[in-house]
C-alpha positions as CSV (number, residue, x, y, z in Angstrom):
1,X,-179.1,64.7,164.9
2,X,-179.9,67.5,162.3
3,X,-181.7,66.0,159.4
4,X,-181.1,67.2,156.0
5,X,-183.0,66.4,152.5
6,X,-180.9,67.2,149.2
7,X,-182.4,66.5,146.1
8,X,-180.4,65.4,142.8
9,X,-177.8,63.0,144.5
10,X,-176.9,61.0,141.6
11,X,-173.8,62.7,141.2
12,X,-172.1,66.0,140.8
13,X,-172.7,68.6,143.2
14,X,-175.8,66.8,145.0
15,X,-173.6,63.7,145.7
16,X,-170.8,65.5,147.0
17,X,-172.8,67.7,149.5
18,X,-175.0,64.0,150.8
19,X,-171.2,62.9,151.3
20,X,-169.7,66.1,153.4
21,X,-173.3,66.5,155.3
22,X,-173.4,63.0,156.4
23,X,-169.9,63.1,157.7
24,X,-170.8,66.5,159.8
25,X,-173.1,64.2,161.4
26,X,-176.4,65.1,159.7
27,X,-179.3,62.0,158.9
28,X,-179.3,62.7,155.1
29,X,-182.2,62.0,153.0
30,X,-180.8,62.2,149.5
31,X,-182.8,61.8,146.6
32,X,-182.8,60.7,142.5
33,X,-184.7,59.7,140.0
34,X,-183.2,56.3,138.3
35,X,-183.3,53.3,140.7
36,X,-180.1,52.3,139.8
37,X,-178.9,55.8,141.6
38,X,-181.2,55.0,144.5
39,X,-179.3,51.5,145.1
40,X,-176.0,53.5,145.0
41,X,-176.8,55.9,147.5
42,X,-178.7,53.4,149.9
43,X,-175.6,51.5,149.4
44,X,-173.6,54.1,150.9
45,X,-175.7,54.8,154.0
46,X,-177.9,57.6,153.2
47,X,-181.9,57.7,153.3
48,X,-182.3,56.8,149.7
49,X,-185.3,58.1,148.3
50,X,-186.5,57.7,144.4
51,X,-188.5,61.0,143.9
52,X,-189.4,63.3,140.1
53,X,-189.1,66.5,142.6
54,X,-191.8,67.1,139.9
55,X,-194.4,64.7,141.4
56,X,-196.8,66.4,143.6
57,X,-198.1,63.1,145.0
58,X,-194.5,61.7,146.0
59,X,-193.7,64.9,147.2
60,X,-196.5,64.7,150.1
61,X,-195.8,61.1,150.7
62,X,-191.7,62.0,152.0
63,X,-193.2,65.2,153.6
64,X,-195.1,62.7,155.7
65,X,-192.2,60.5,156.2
66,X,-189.9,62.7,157.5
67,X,-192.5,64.2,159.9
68,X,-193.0,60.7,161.0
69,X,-189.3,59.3,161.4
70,X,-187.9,63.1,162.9
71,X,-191.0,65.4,163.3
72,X,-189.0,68.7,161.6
73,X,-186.5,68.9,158.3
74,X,-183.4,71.2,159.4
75,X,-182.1,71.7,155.8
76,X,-183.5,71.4,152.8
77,X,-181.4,71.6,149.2
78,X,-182.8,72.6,146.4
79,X,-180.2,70.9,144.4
80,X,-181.7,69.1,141.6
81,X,-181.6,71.0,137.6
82,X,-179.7,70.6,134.3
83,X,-178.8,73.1,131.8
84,X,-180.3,73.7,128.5
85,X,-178.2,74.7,125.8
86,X,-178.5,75.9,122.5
87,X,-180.3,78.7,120.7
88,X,-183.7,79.9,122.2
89,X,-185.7,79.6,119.0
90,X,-184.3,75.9,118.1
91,X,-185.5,74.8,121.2
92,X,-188.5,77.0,121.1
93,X,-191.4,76.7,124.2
94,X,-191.2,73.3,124.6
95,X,-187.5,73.6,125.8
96,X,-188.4,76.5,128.0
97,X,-190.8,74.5,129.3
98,X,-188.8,71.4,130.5
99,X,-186.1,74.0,132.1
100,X,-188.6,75.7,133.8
101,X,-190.3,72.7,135.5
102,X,-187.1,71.2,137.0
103,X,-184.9,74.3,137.8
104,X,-187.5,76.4,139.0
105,X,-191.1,75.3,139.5
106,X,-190.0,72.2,141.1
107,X,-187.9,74.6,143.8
108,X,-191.5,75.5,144.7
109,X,-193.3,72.9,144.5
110,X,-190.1,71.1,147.0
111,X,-190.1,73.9,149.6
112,X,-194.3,73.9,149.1
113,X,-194.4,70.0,150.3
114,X,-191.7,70.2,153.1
115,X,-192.7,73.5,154.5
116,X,-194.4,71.7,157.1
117,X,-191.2,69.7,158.6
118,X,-189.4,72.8,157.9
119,X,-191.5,75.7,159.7
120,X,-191.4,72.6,162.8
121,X,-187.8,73.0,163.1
122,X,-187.0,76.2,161.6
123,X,-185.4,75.0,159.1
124,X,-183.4,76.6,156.5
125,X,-184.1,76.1,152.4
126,X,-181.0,76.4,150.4
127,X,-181.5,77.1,146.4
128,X,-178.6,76.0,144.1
129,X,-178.6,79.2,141.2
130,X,-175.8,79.7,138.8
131,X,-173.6,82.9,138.6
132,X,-175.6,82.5,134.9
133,X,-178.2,83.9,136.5
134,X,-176.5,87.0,136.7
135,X,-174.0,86.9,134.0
136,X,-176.0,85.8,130.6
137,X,-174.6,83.9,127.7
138,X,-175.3,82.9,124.4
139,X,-176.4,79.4,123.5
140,X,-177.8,79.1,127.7
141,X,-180.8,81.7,127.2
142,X,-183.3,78.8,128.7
143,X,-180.4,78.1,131.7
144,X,-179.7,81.3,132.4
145,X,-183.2,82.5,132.6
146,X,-184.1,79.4,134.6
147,X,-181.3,80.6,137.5
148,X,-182.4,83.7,136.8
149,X,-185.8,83.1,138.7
150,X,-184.1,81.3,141.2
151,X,-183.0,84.2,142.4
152,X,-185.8,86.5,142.4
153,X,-188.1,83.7,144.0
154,X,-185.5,83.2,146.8
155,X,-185.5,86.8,147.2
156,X,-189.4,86.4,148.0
157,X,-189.2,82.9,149.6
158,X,-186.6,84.8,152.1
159,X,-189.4,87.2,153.2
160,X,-192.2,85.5,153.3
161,X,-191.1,82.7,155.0
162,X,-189.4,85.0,157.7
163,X,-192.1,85.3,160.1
164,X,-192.4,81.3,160.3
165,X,-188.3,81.3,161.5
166,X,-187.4,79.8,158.4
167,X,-184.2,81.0,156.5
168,X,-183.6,80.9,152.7
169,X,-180.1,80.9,151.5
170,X,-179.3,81.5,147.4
171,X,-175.9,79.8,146.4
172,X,-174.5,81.1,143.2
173,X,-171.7,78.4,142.1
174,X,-168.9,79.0,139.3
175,X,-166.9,76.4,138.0
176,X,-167.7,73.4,139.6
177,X,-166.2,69.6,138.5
178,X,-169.1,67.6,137.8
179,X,-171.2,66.3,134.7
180,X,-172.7,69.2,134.1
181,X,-170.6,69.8,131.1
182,X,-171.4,66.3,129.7
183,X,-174.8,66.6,130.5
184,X,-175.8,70.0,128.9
185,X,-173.5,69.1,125.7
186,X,-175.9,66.3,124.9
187,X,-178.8,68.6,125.5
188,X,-177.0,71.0,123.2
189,X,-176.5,67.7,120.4
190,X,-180.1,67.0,120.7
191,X,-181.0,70.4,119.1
192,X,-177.9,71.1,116.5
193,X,-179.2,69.8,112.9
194,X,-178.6,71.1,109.6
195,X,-182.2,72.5,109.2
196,X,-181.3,75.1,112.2
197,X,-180.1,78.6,111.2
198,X,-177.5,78.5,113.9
199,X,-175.8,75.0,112.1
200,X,-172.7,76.9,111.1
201,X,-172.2,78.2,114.3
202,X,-172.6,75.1,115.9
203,X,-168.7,75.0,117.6
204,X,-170.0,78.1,119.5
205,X,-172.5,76.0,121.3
206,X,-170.4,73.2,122.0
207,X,-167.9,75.6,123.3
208,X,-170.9,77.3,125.6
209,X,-172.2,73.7,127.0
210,X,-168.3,73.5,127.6
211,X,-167.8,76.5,129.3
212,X,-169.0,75.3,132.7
213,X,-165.8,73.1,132.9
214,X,-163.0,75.6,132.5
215,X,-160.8,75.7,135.5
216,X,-163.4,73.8,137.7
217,X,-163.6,73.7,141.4
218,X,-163.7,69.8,142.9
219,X,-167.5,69.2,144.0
220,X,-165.8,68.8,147.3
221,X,-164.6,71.8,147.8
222,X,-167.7,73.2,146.6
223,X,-169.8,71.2,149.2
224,X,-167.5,71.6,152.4
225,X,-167.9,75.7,151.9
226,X,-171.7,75.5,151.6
227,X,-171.6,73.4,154.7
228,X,-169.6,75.8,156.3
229,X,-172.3,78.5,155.5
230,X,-175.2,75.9,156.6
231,X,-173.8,75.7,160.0
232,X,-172.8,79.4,160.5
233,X,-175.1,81.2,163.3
234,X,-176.8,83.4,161.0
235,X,-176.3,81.7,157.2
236,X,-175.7,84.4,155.1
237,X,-178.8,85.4,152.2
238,X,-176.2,84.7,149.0
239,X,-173.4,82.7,149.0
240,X,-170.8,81.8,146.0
241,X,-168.3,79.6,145.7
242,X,-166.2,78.1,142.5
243,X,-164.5,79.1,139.9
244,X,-165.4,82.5,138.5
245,X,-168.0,82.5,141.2
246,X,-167.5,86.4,142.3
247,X,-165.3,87.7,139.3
248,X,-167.9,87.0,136.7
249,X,-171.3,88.6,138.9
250,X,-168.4,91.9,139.0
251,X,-167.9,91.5,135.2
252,X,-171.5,91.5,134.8
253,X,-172.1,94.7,136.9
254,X,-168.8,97.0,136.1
255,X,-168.6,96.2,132.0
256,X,-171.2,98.5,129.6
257,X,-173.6,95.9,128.3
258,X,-172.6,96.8,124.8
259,X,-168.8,95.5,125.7
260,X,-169.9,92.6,127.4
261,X,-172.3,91.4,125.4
262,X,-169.7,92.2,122.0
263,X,-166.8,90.1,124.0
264,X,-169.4,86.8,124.7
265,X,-170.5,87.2,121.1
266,X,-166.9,87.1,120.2
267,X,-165.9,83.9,122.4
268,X,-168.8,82.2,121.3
269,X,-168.7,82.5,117.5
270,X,-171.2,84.8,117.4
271,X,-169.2,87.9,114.8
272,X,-170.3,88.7,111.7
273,X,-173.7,88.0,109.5
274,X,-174.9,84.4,108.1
């Protein structure tokens, strides 16, 4: 049986691919961070595991595990993030900071720990980016930047871990039904105040933590067509799937920057001079 470790399985996307992986006959591992999340998905018959994928310690200890209970990790998920939003400078450093640290540096500090059980049975590491990463907005500088790096470090992770017969596979989802949308627009609530330059544009950044919900693809849908790529022969480097998932990355590379960036200024409040 193929073992599999996803990470951020408390709902969303992360639940949705433990669910479709466990029924292709894969010994999930699915992890989160709140207990009560952990109870739910023990519940349901996965490998449970609490884990902060920022918690070098913890991350060791489930390395071992798994090498004890299957000697090798098949797939791992690099699943676990949120999205930032709001103006760069309202959130300042300290914003950058806490994007950074779970959309990126924990991606390296995850594939770091399970390298071992992954180089044992040539494994493959699959990184959850964001067609953001490609096509930037206003009011998601810190997300955008944040998926941004995702992709240049799976472009390295691909090579370097190539002579150890490990894959890396970049997934660049659009649209996708989850609480994404909920989730960033209390981020986004957290930094709008009237002491902010940007308060009268505030409907902007609502609309922006919005965006991610317009026209979404079920999680399910999303999850059986990154399965399907998983299981393929030779999984493809880049795969996108969702809403908006190819036209937008187009729309970033055909449209002169000037136009594009004029028309996201446009839907996002951003015209004319305070």
């Amino acid at each position: 049986m193929p073992v599999a470790l996803i990470t951020g399985c408390s709902s969303g996307i992360g639940r949705a691919l433990a669910d479709v992986f466990k029924t292709a006959g894969y010994e999930v591992w699915a992890s989160a961070r709140k207990p009560e999340d952990v109870a739910r998905l023990s519940a349901a018959g996965f490998t449970a595991v609490q884990l902060d994928v920022n918690d070098g310690v913890a991350l060791e200890q489930l390395s071992e595990q798994i090498n004890q209970t299957h000697g090798g990790l098949d797939v791992l998920i690099n699943n676990a993030g949120y999205g930032a939003m709001g103006p760069l400078l309202d959130g300042g450093v300290p914003a950058m900071q806490r994007q950074f640290e779970t959309n990126v540096f924990a991606i390296v500090g995850v594939t770091r720990a399970m390298f071992p059980v992954l180089r044992r049975a040539k494994g493959l590491v699959v990184n959850i980016g964001s067609v953001s990463g490609i096509l930037v907005t206003p009011f998601a500088g810190a997300y955008c930047a944040s998926k941004a790096a995702v992709h240049a470090l799976s472009d390295a992770l691909r090579m370097e871990l190539a002579p150890f017969a490990v894959n890396v596979m970049e997934v660049q989802p659009g649209a996708i039904a989850s609480d994404f949308a909920r989730n960033a627009g209390h981020e986004a609530e957290q930094l709008i105040s009237e002491q902010s330059p940007w308060f009268p544009l505030r409907e902007g950044i609502r609309a922006r933590a919005k965006a991610s919900q317009d026209h979404p693809t079920p999680a399910s849908e999303f999850a059986a067509g990154l399965l399907k790529a998983v299981q393929q022969s030779k999984p493809p480097r880049l795969v996108r799937l969702g809403n908006g998932s190819r036209a937008l990355p187009l729309l970033a590379g055909l449209l002169p920057k000037g136009l594009l960036e004029s028309g996201l200024m446009k839907r996002f409040g951003l015209r004319g001079q305070l």
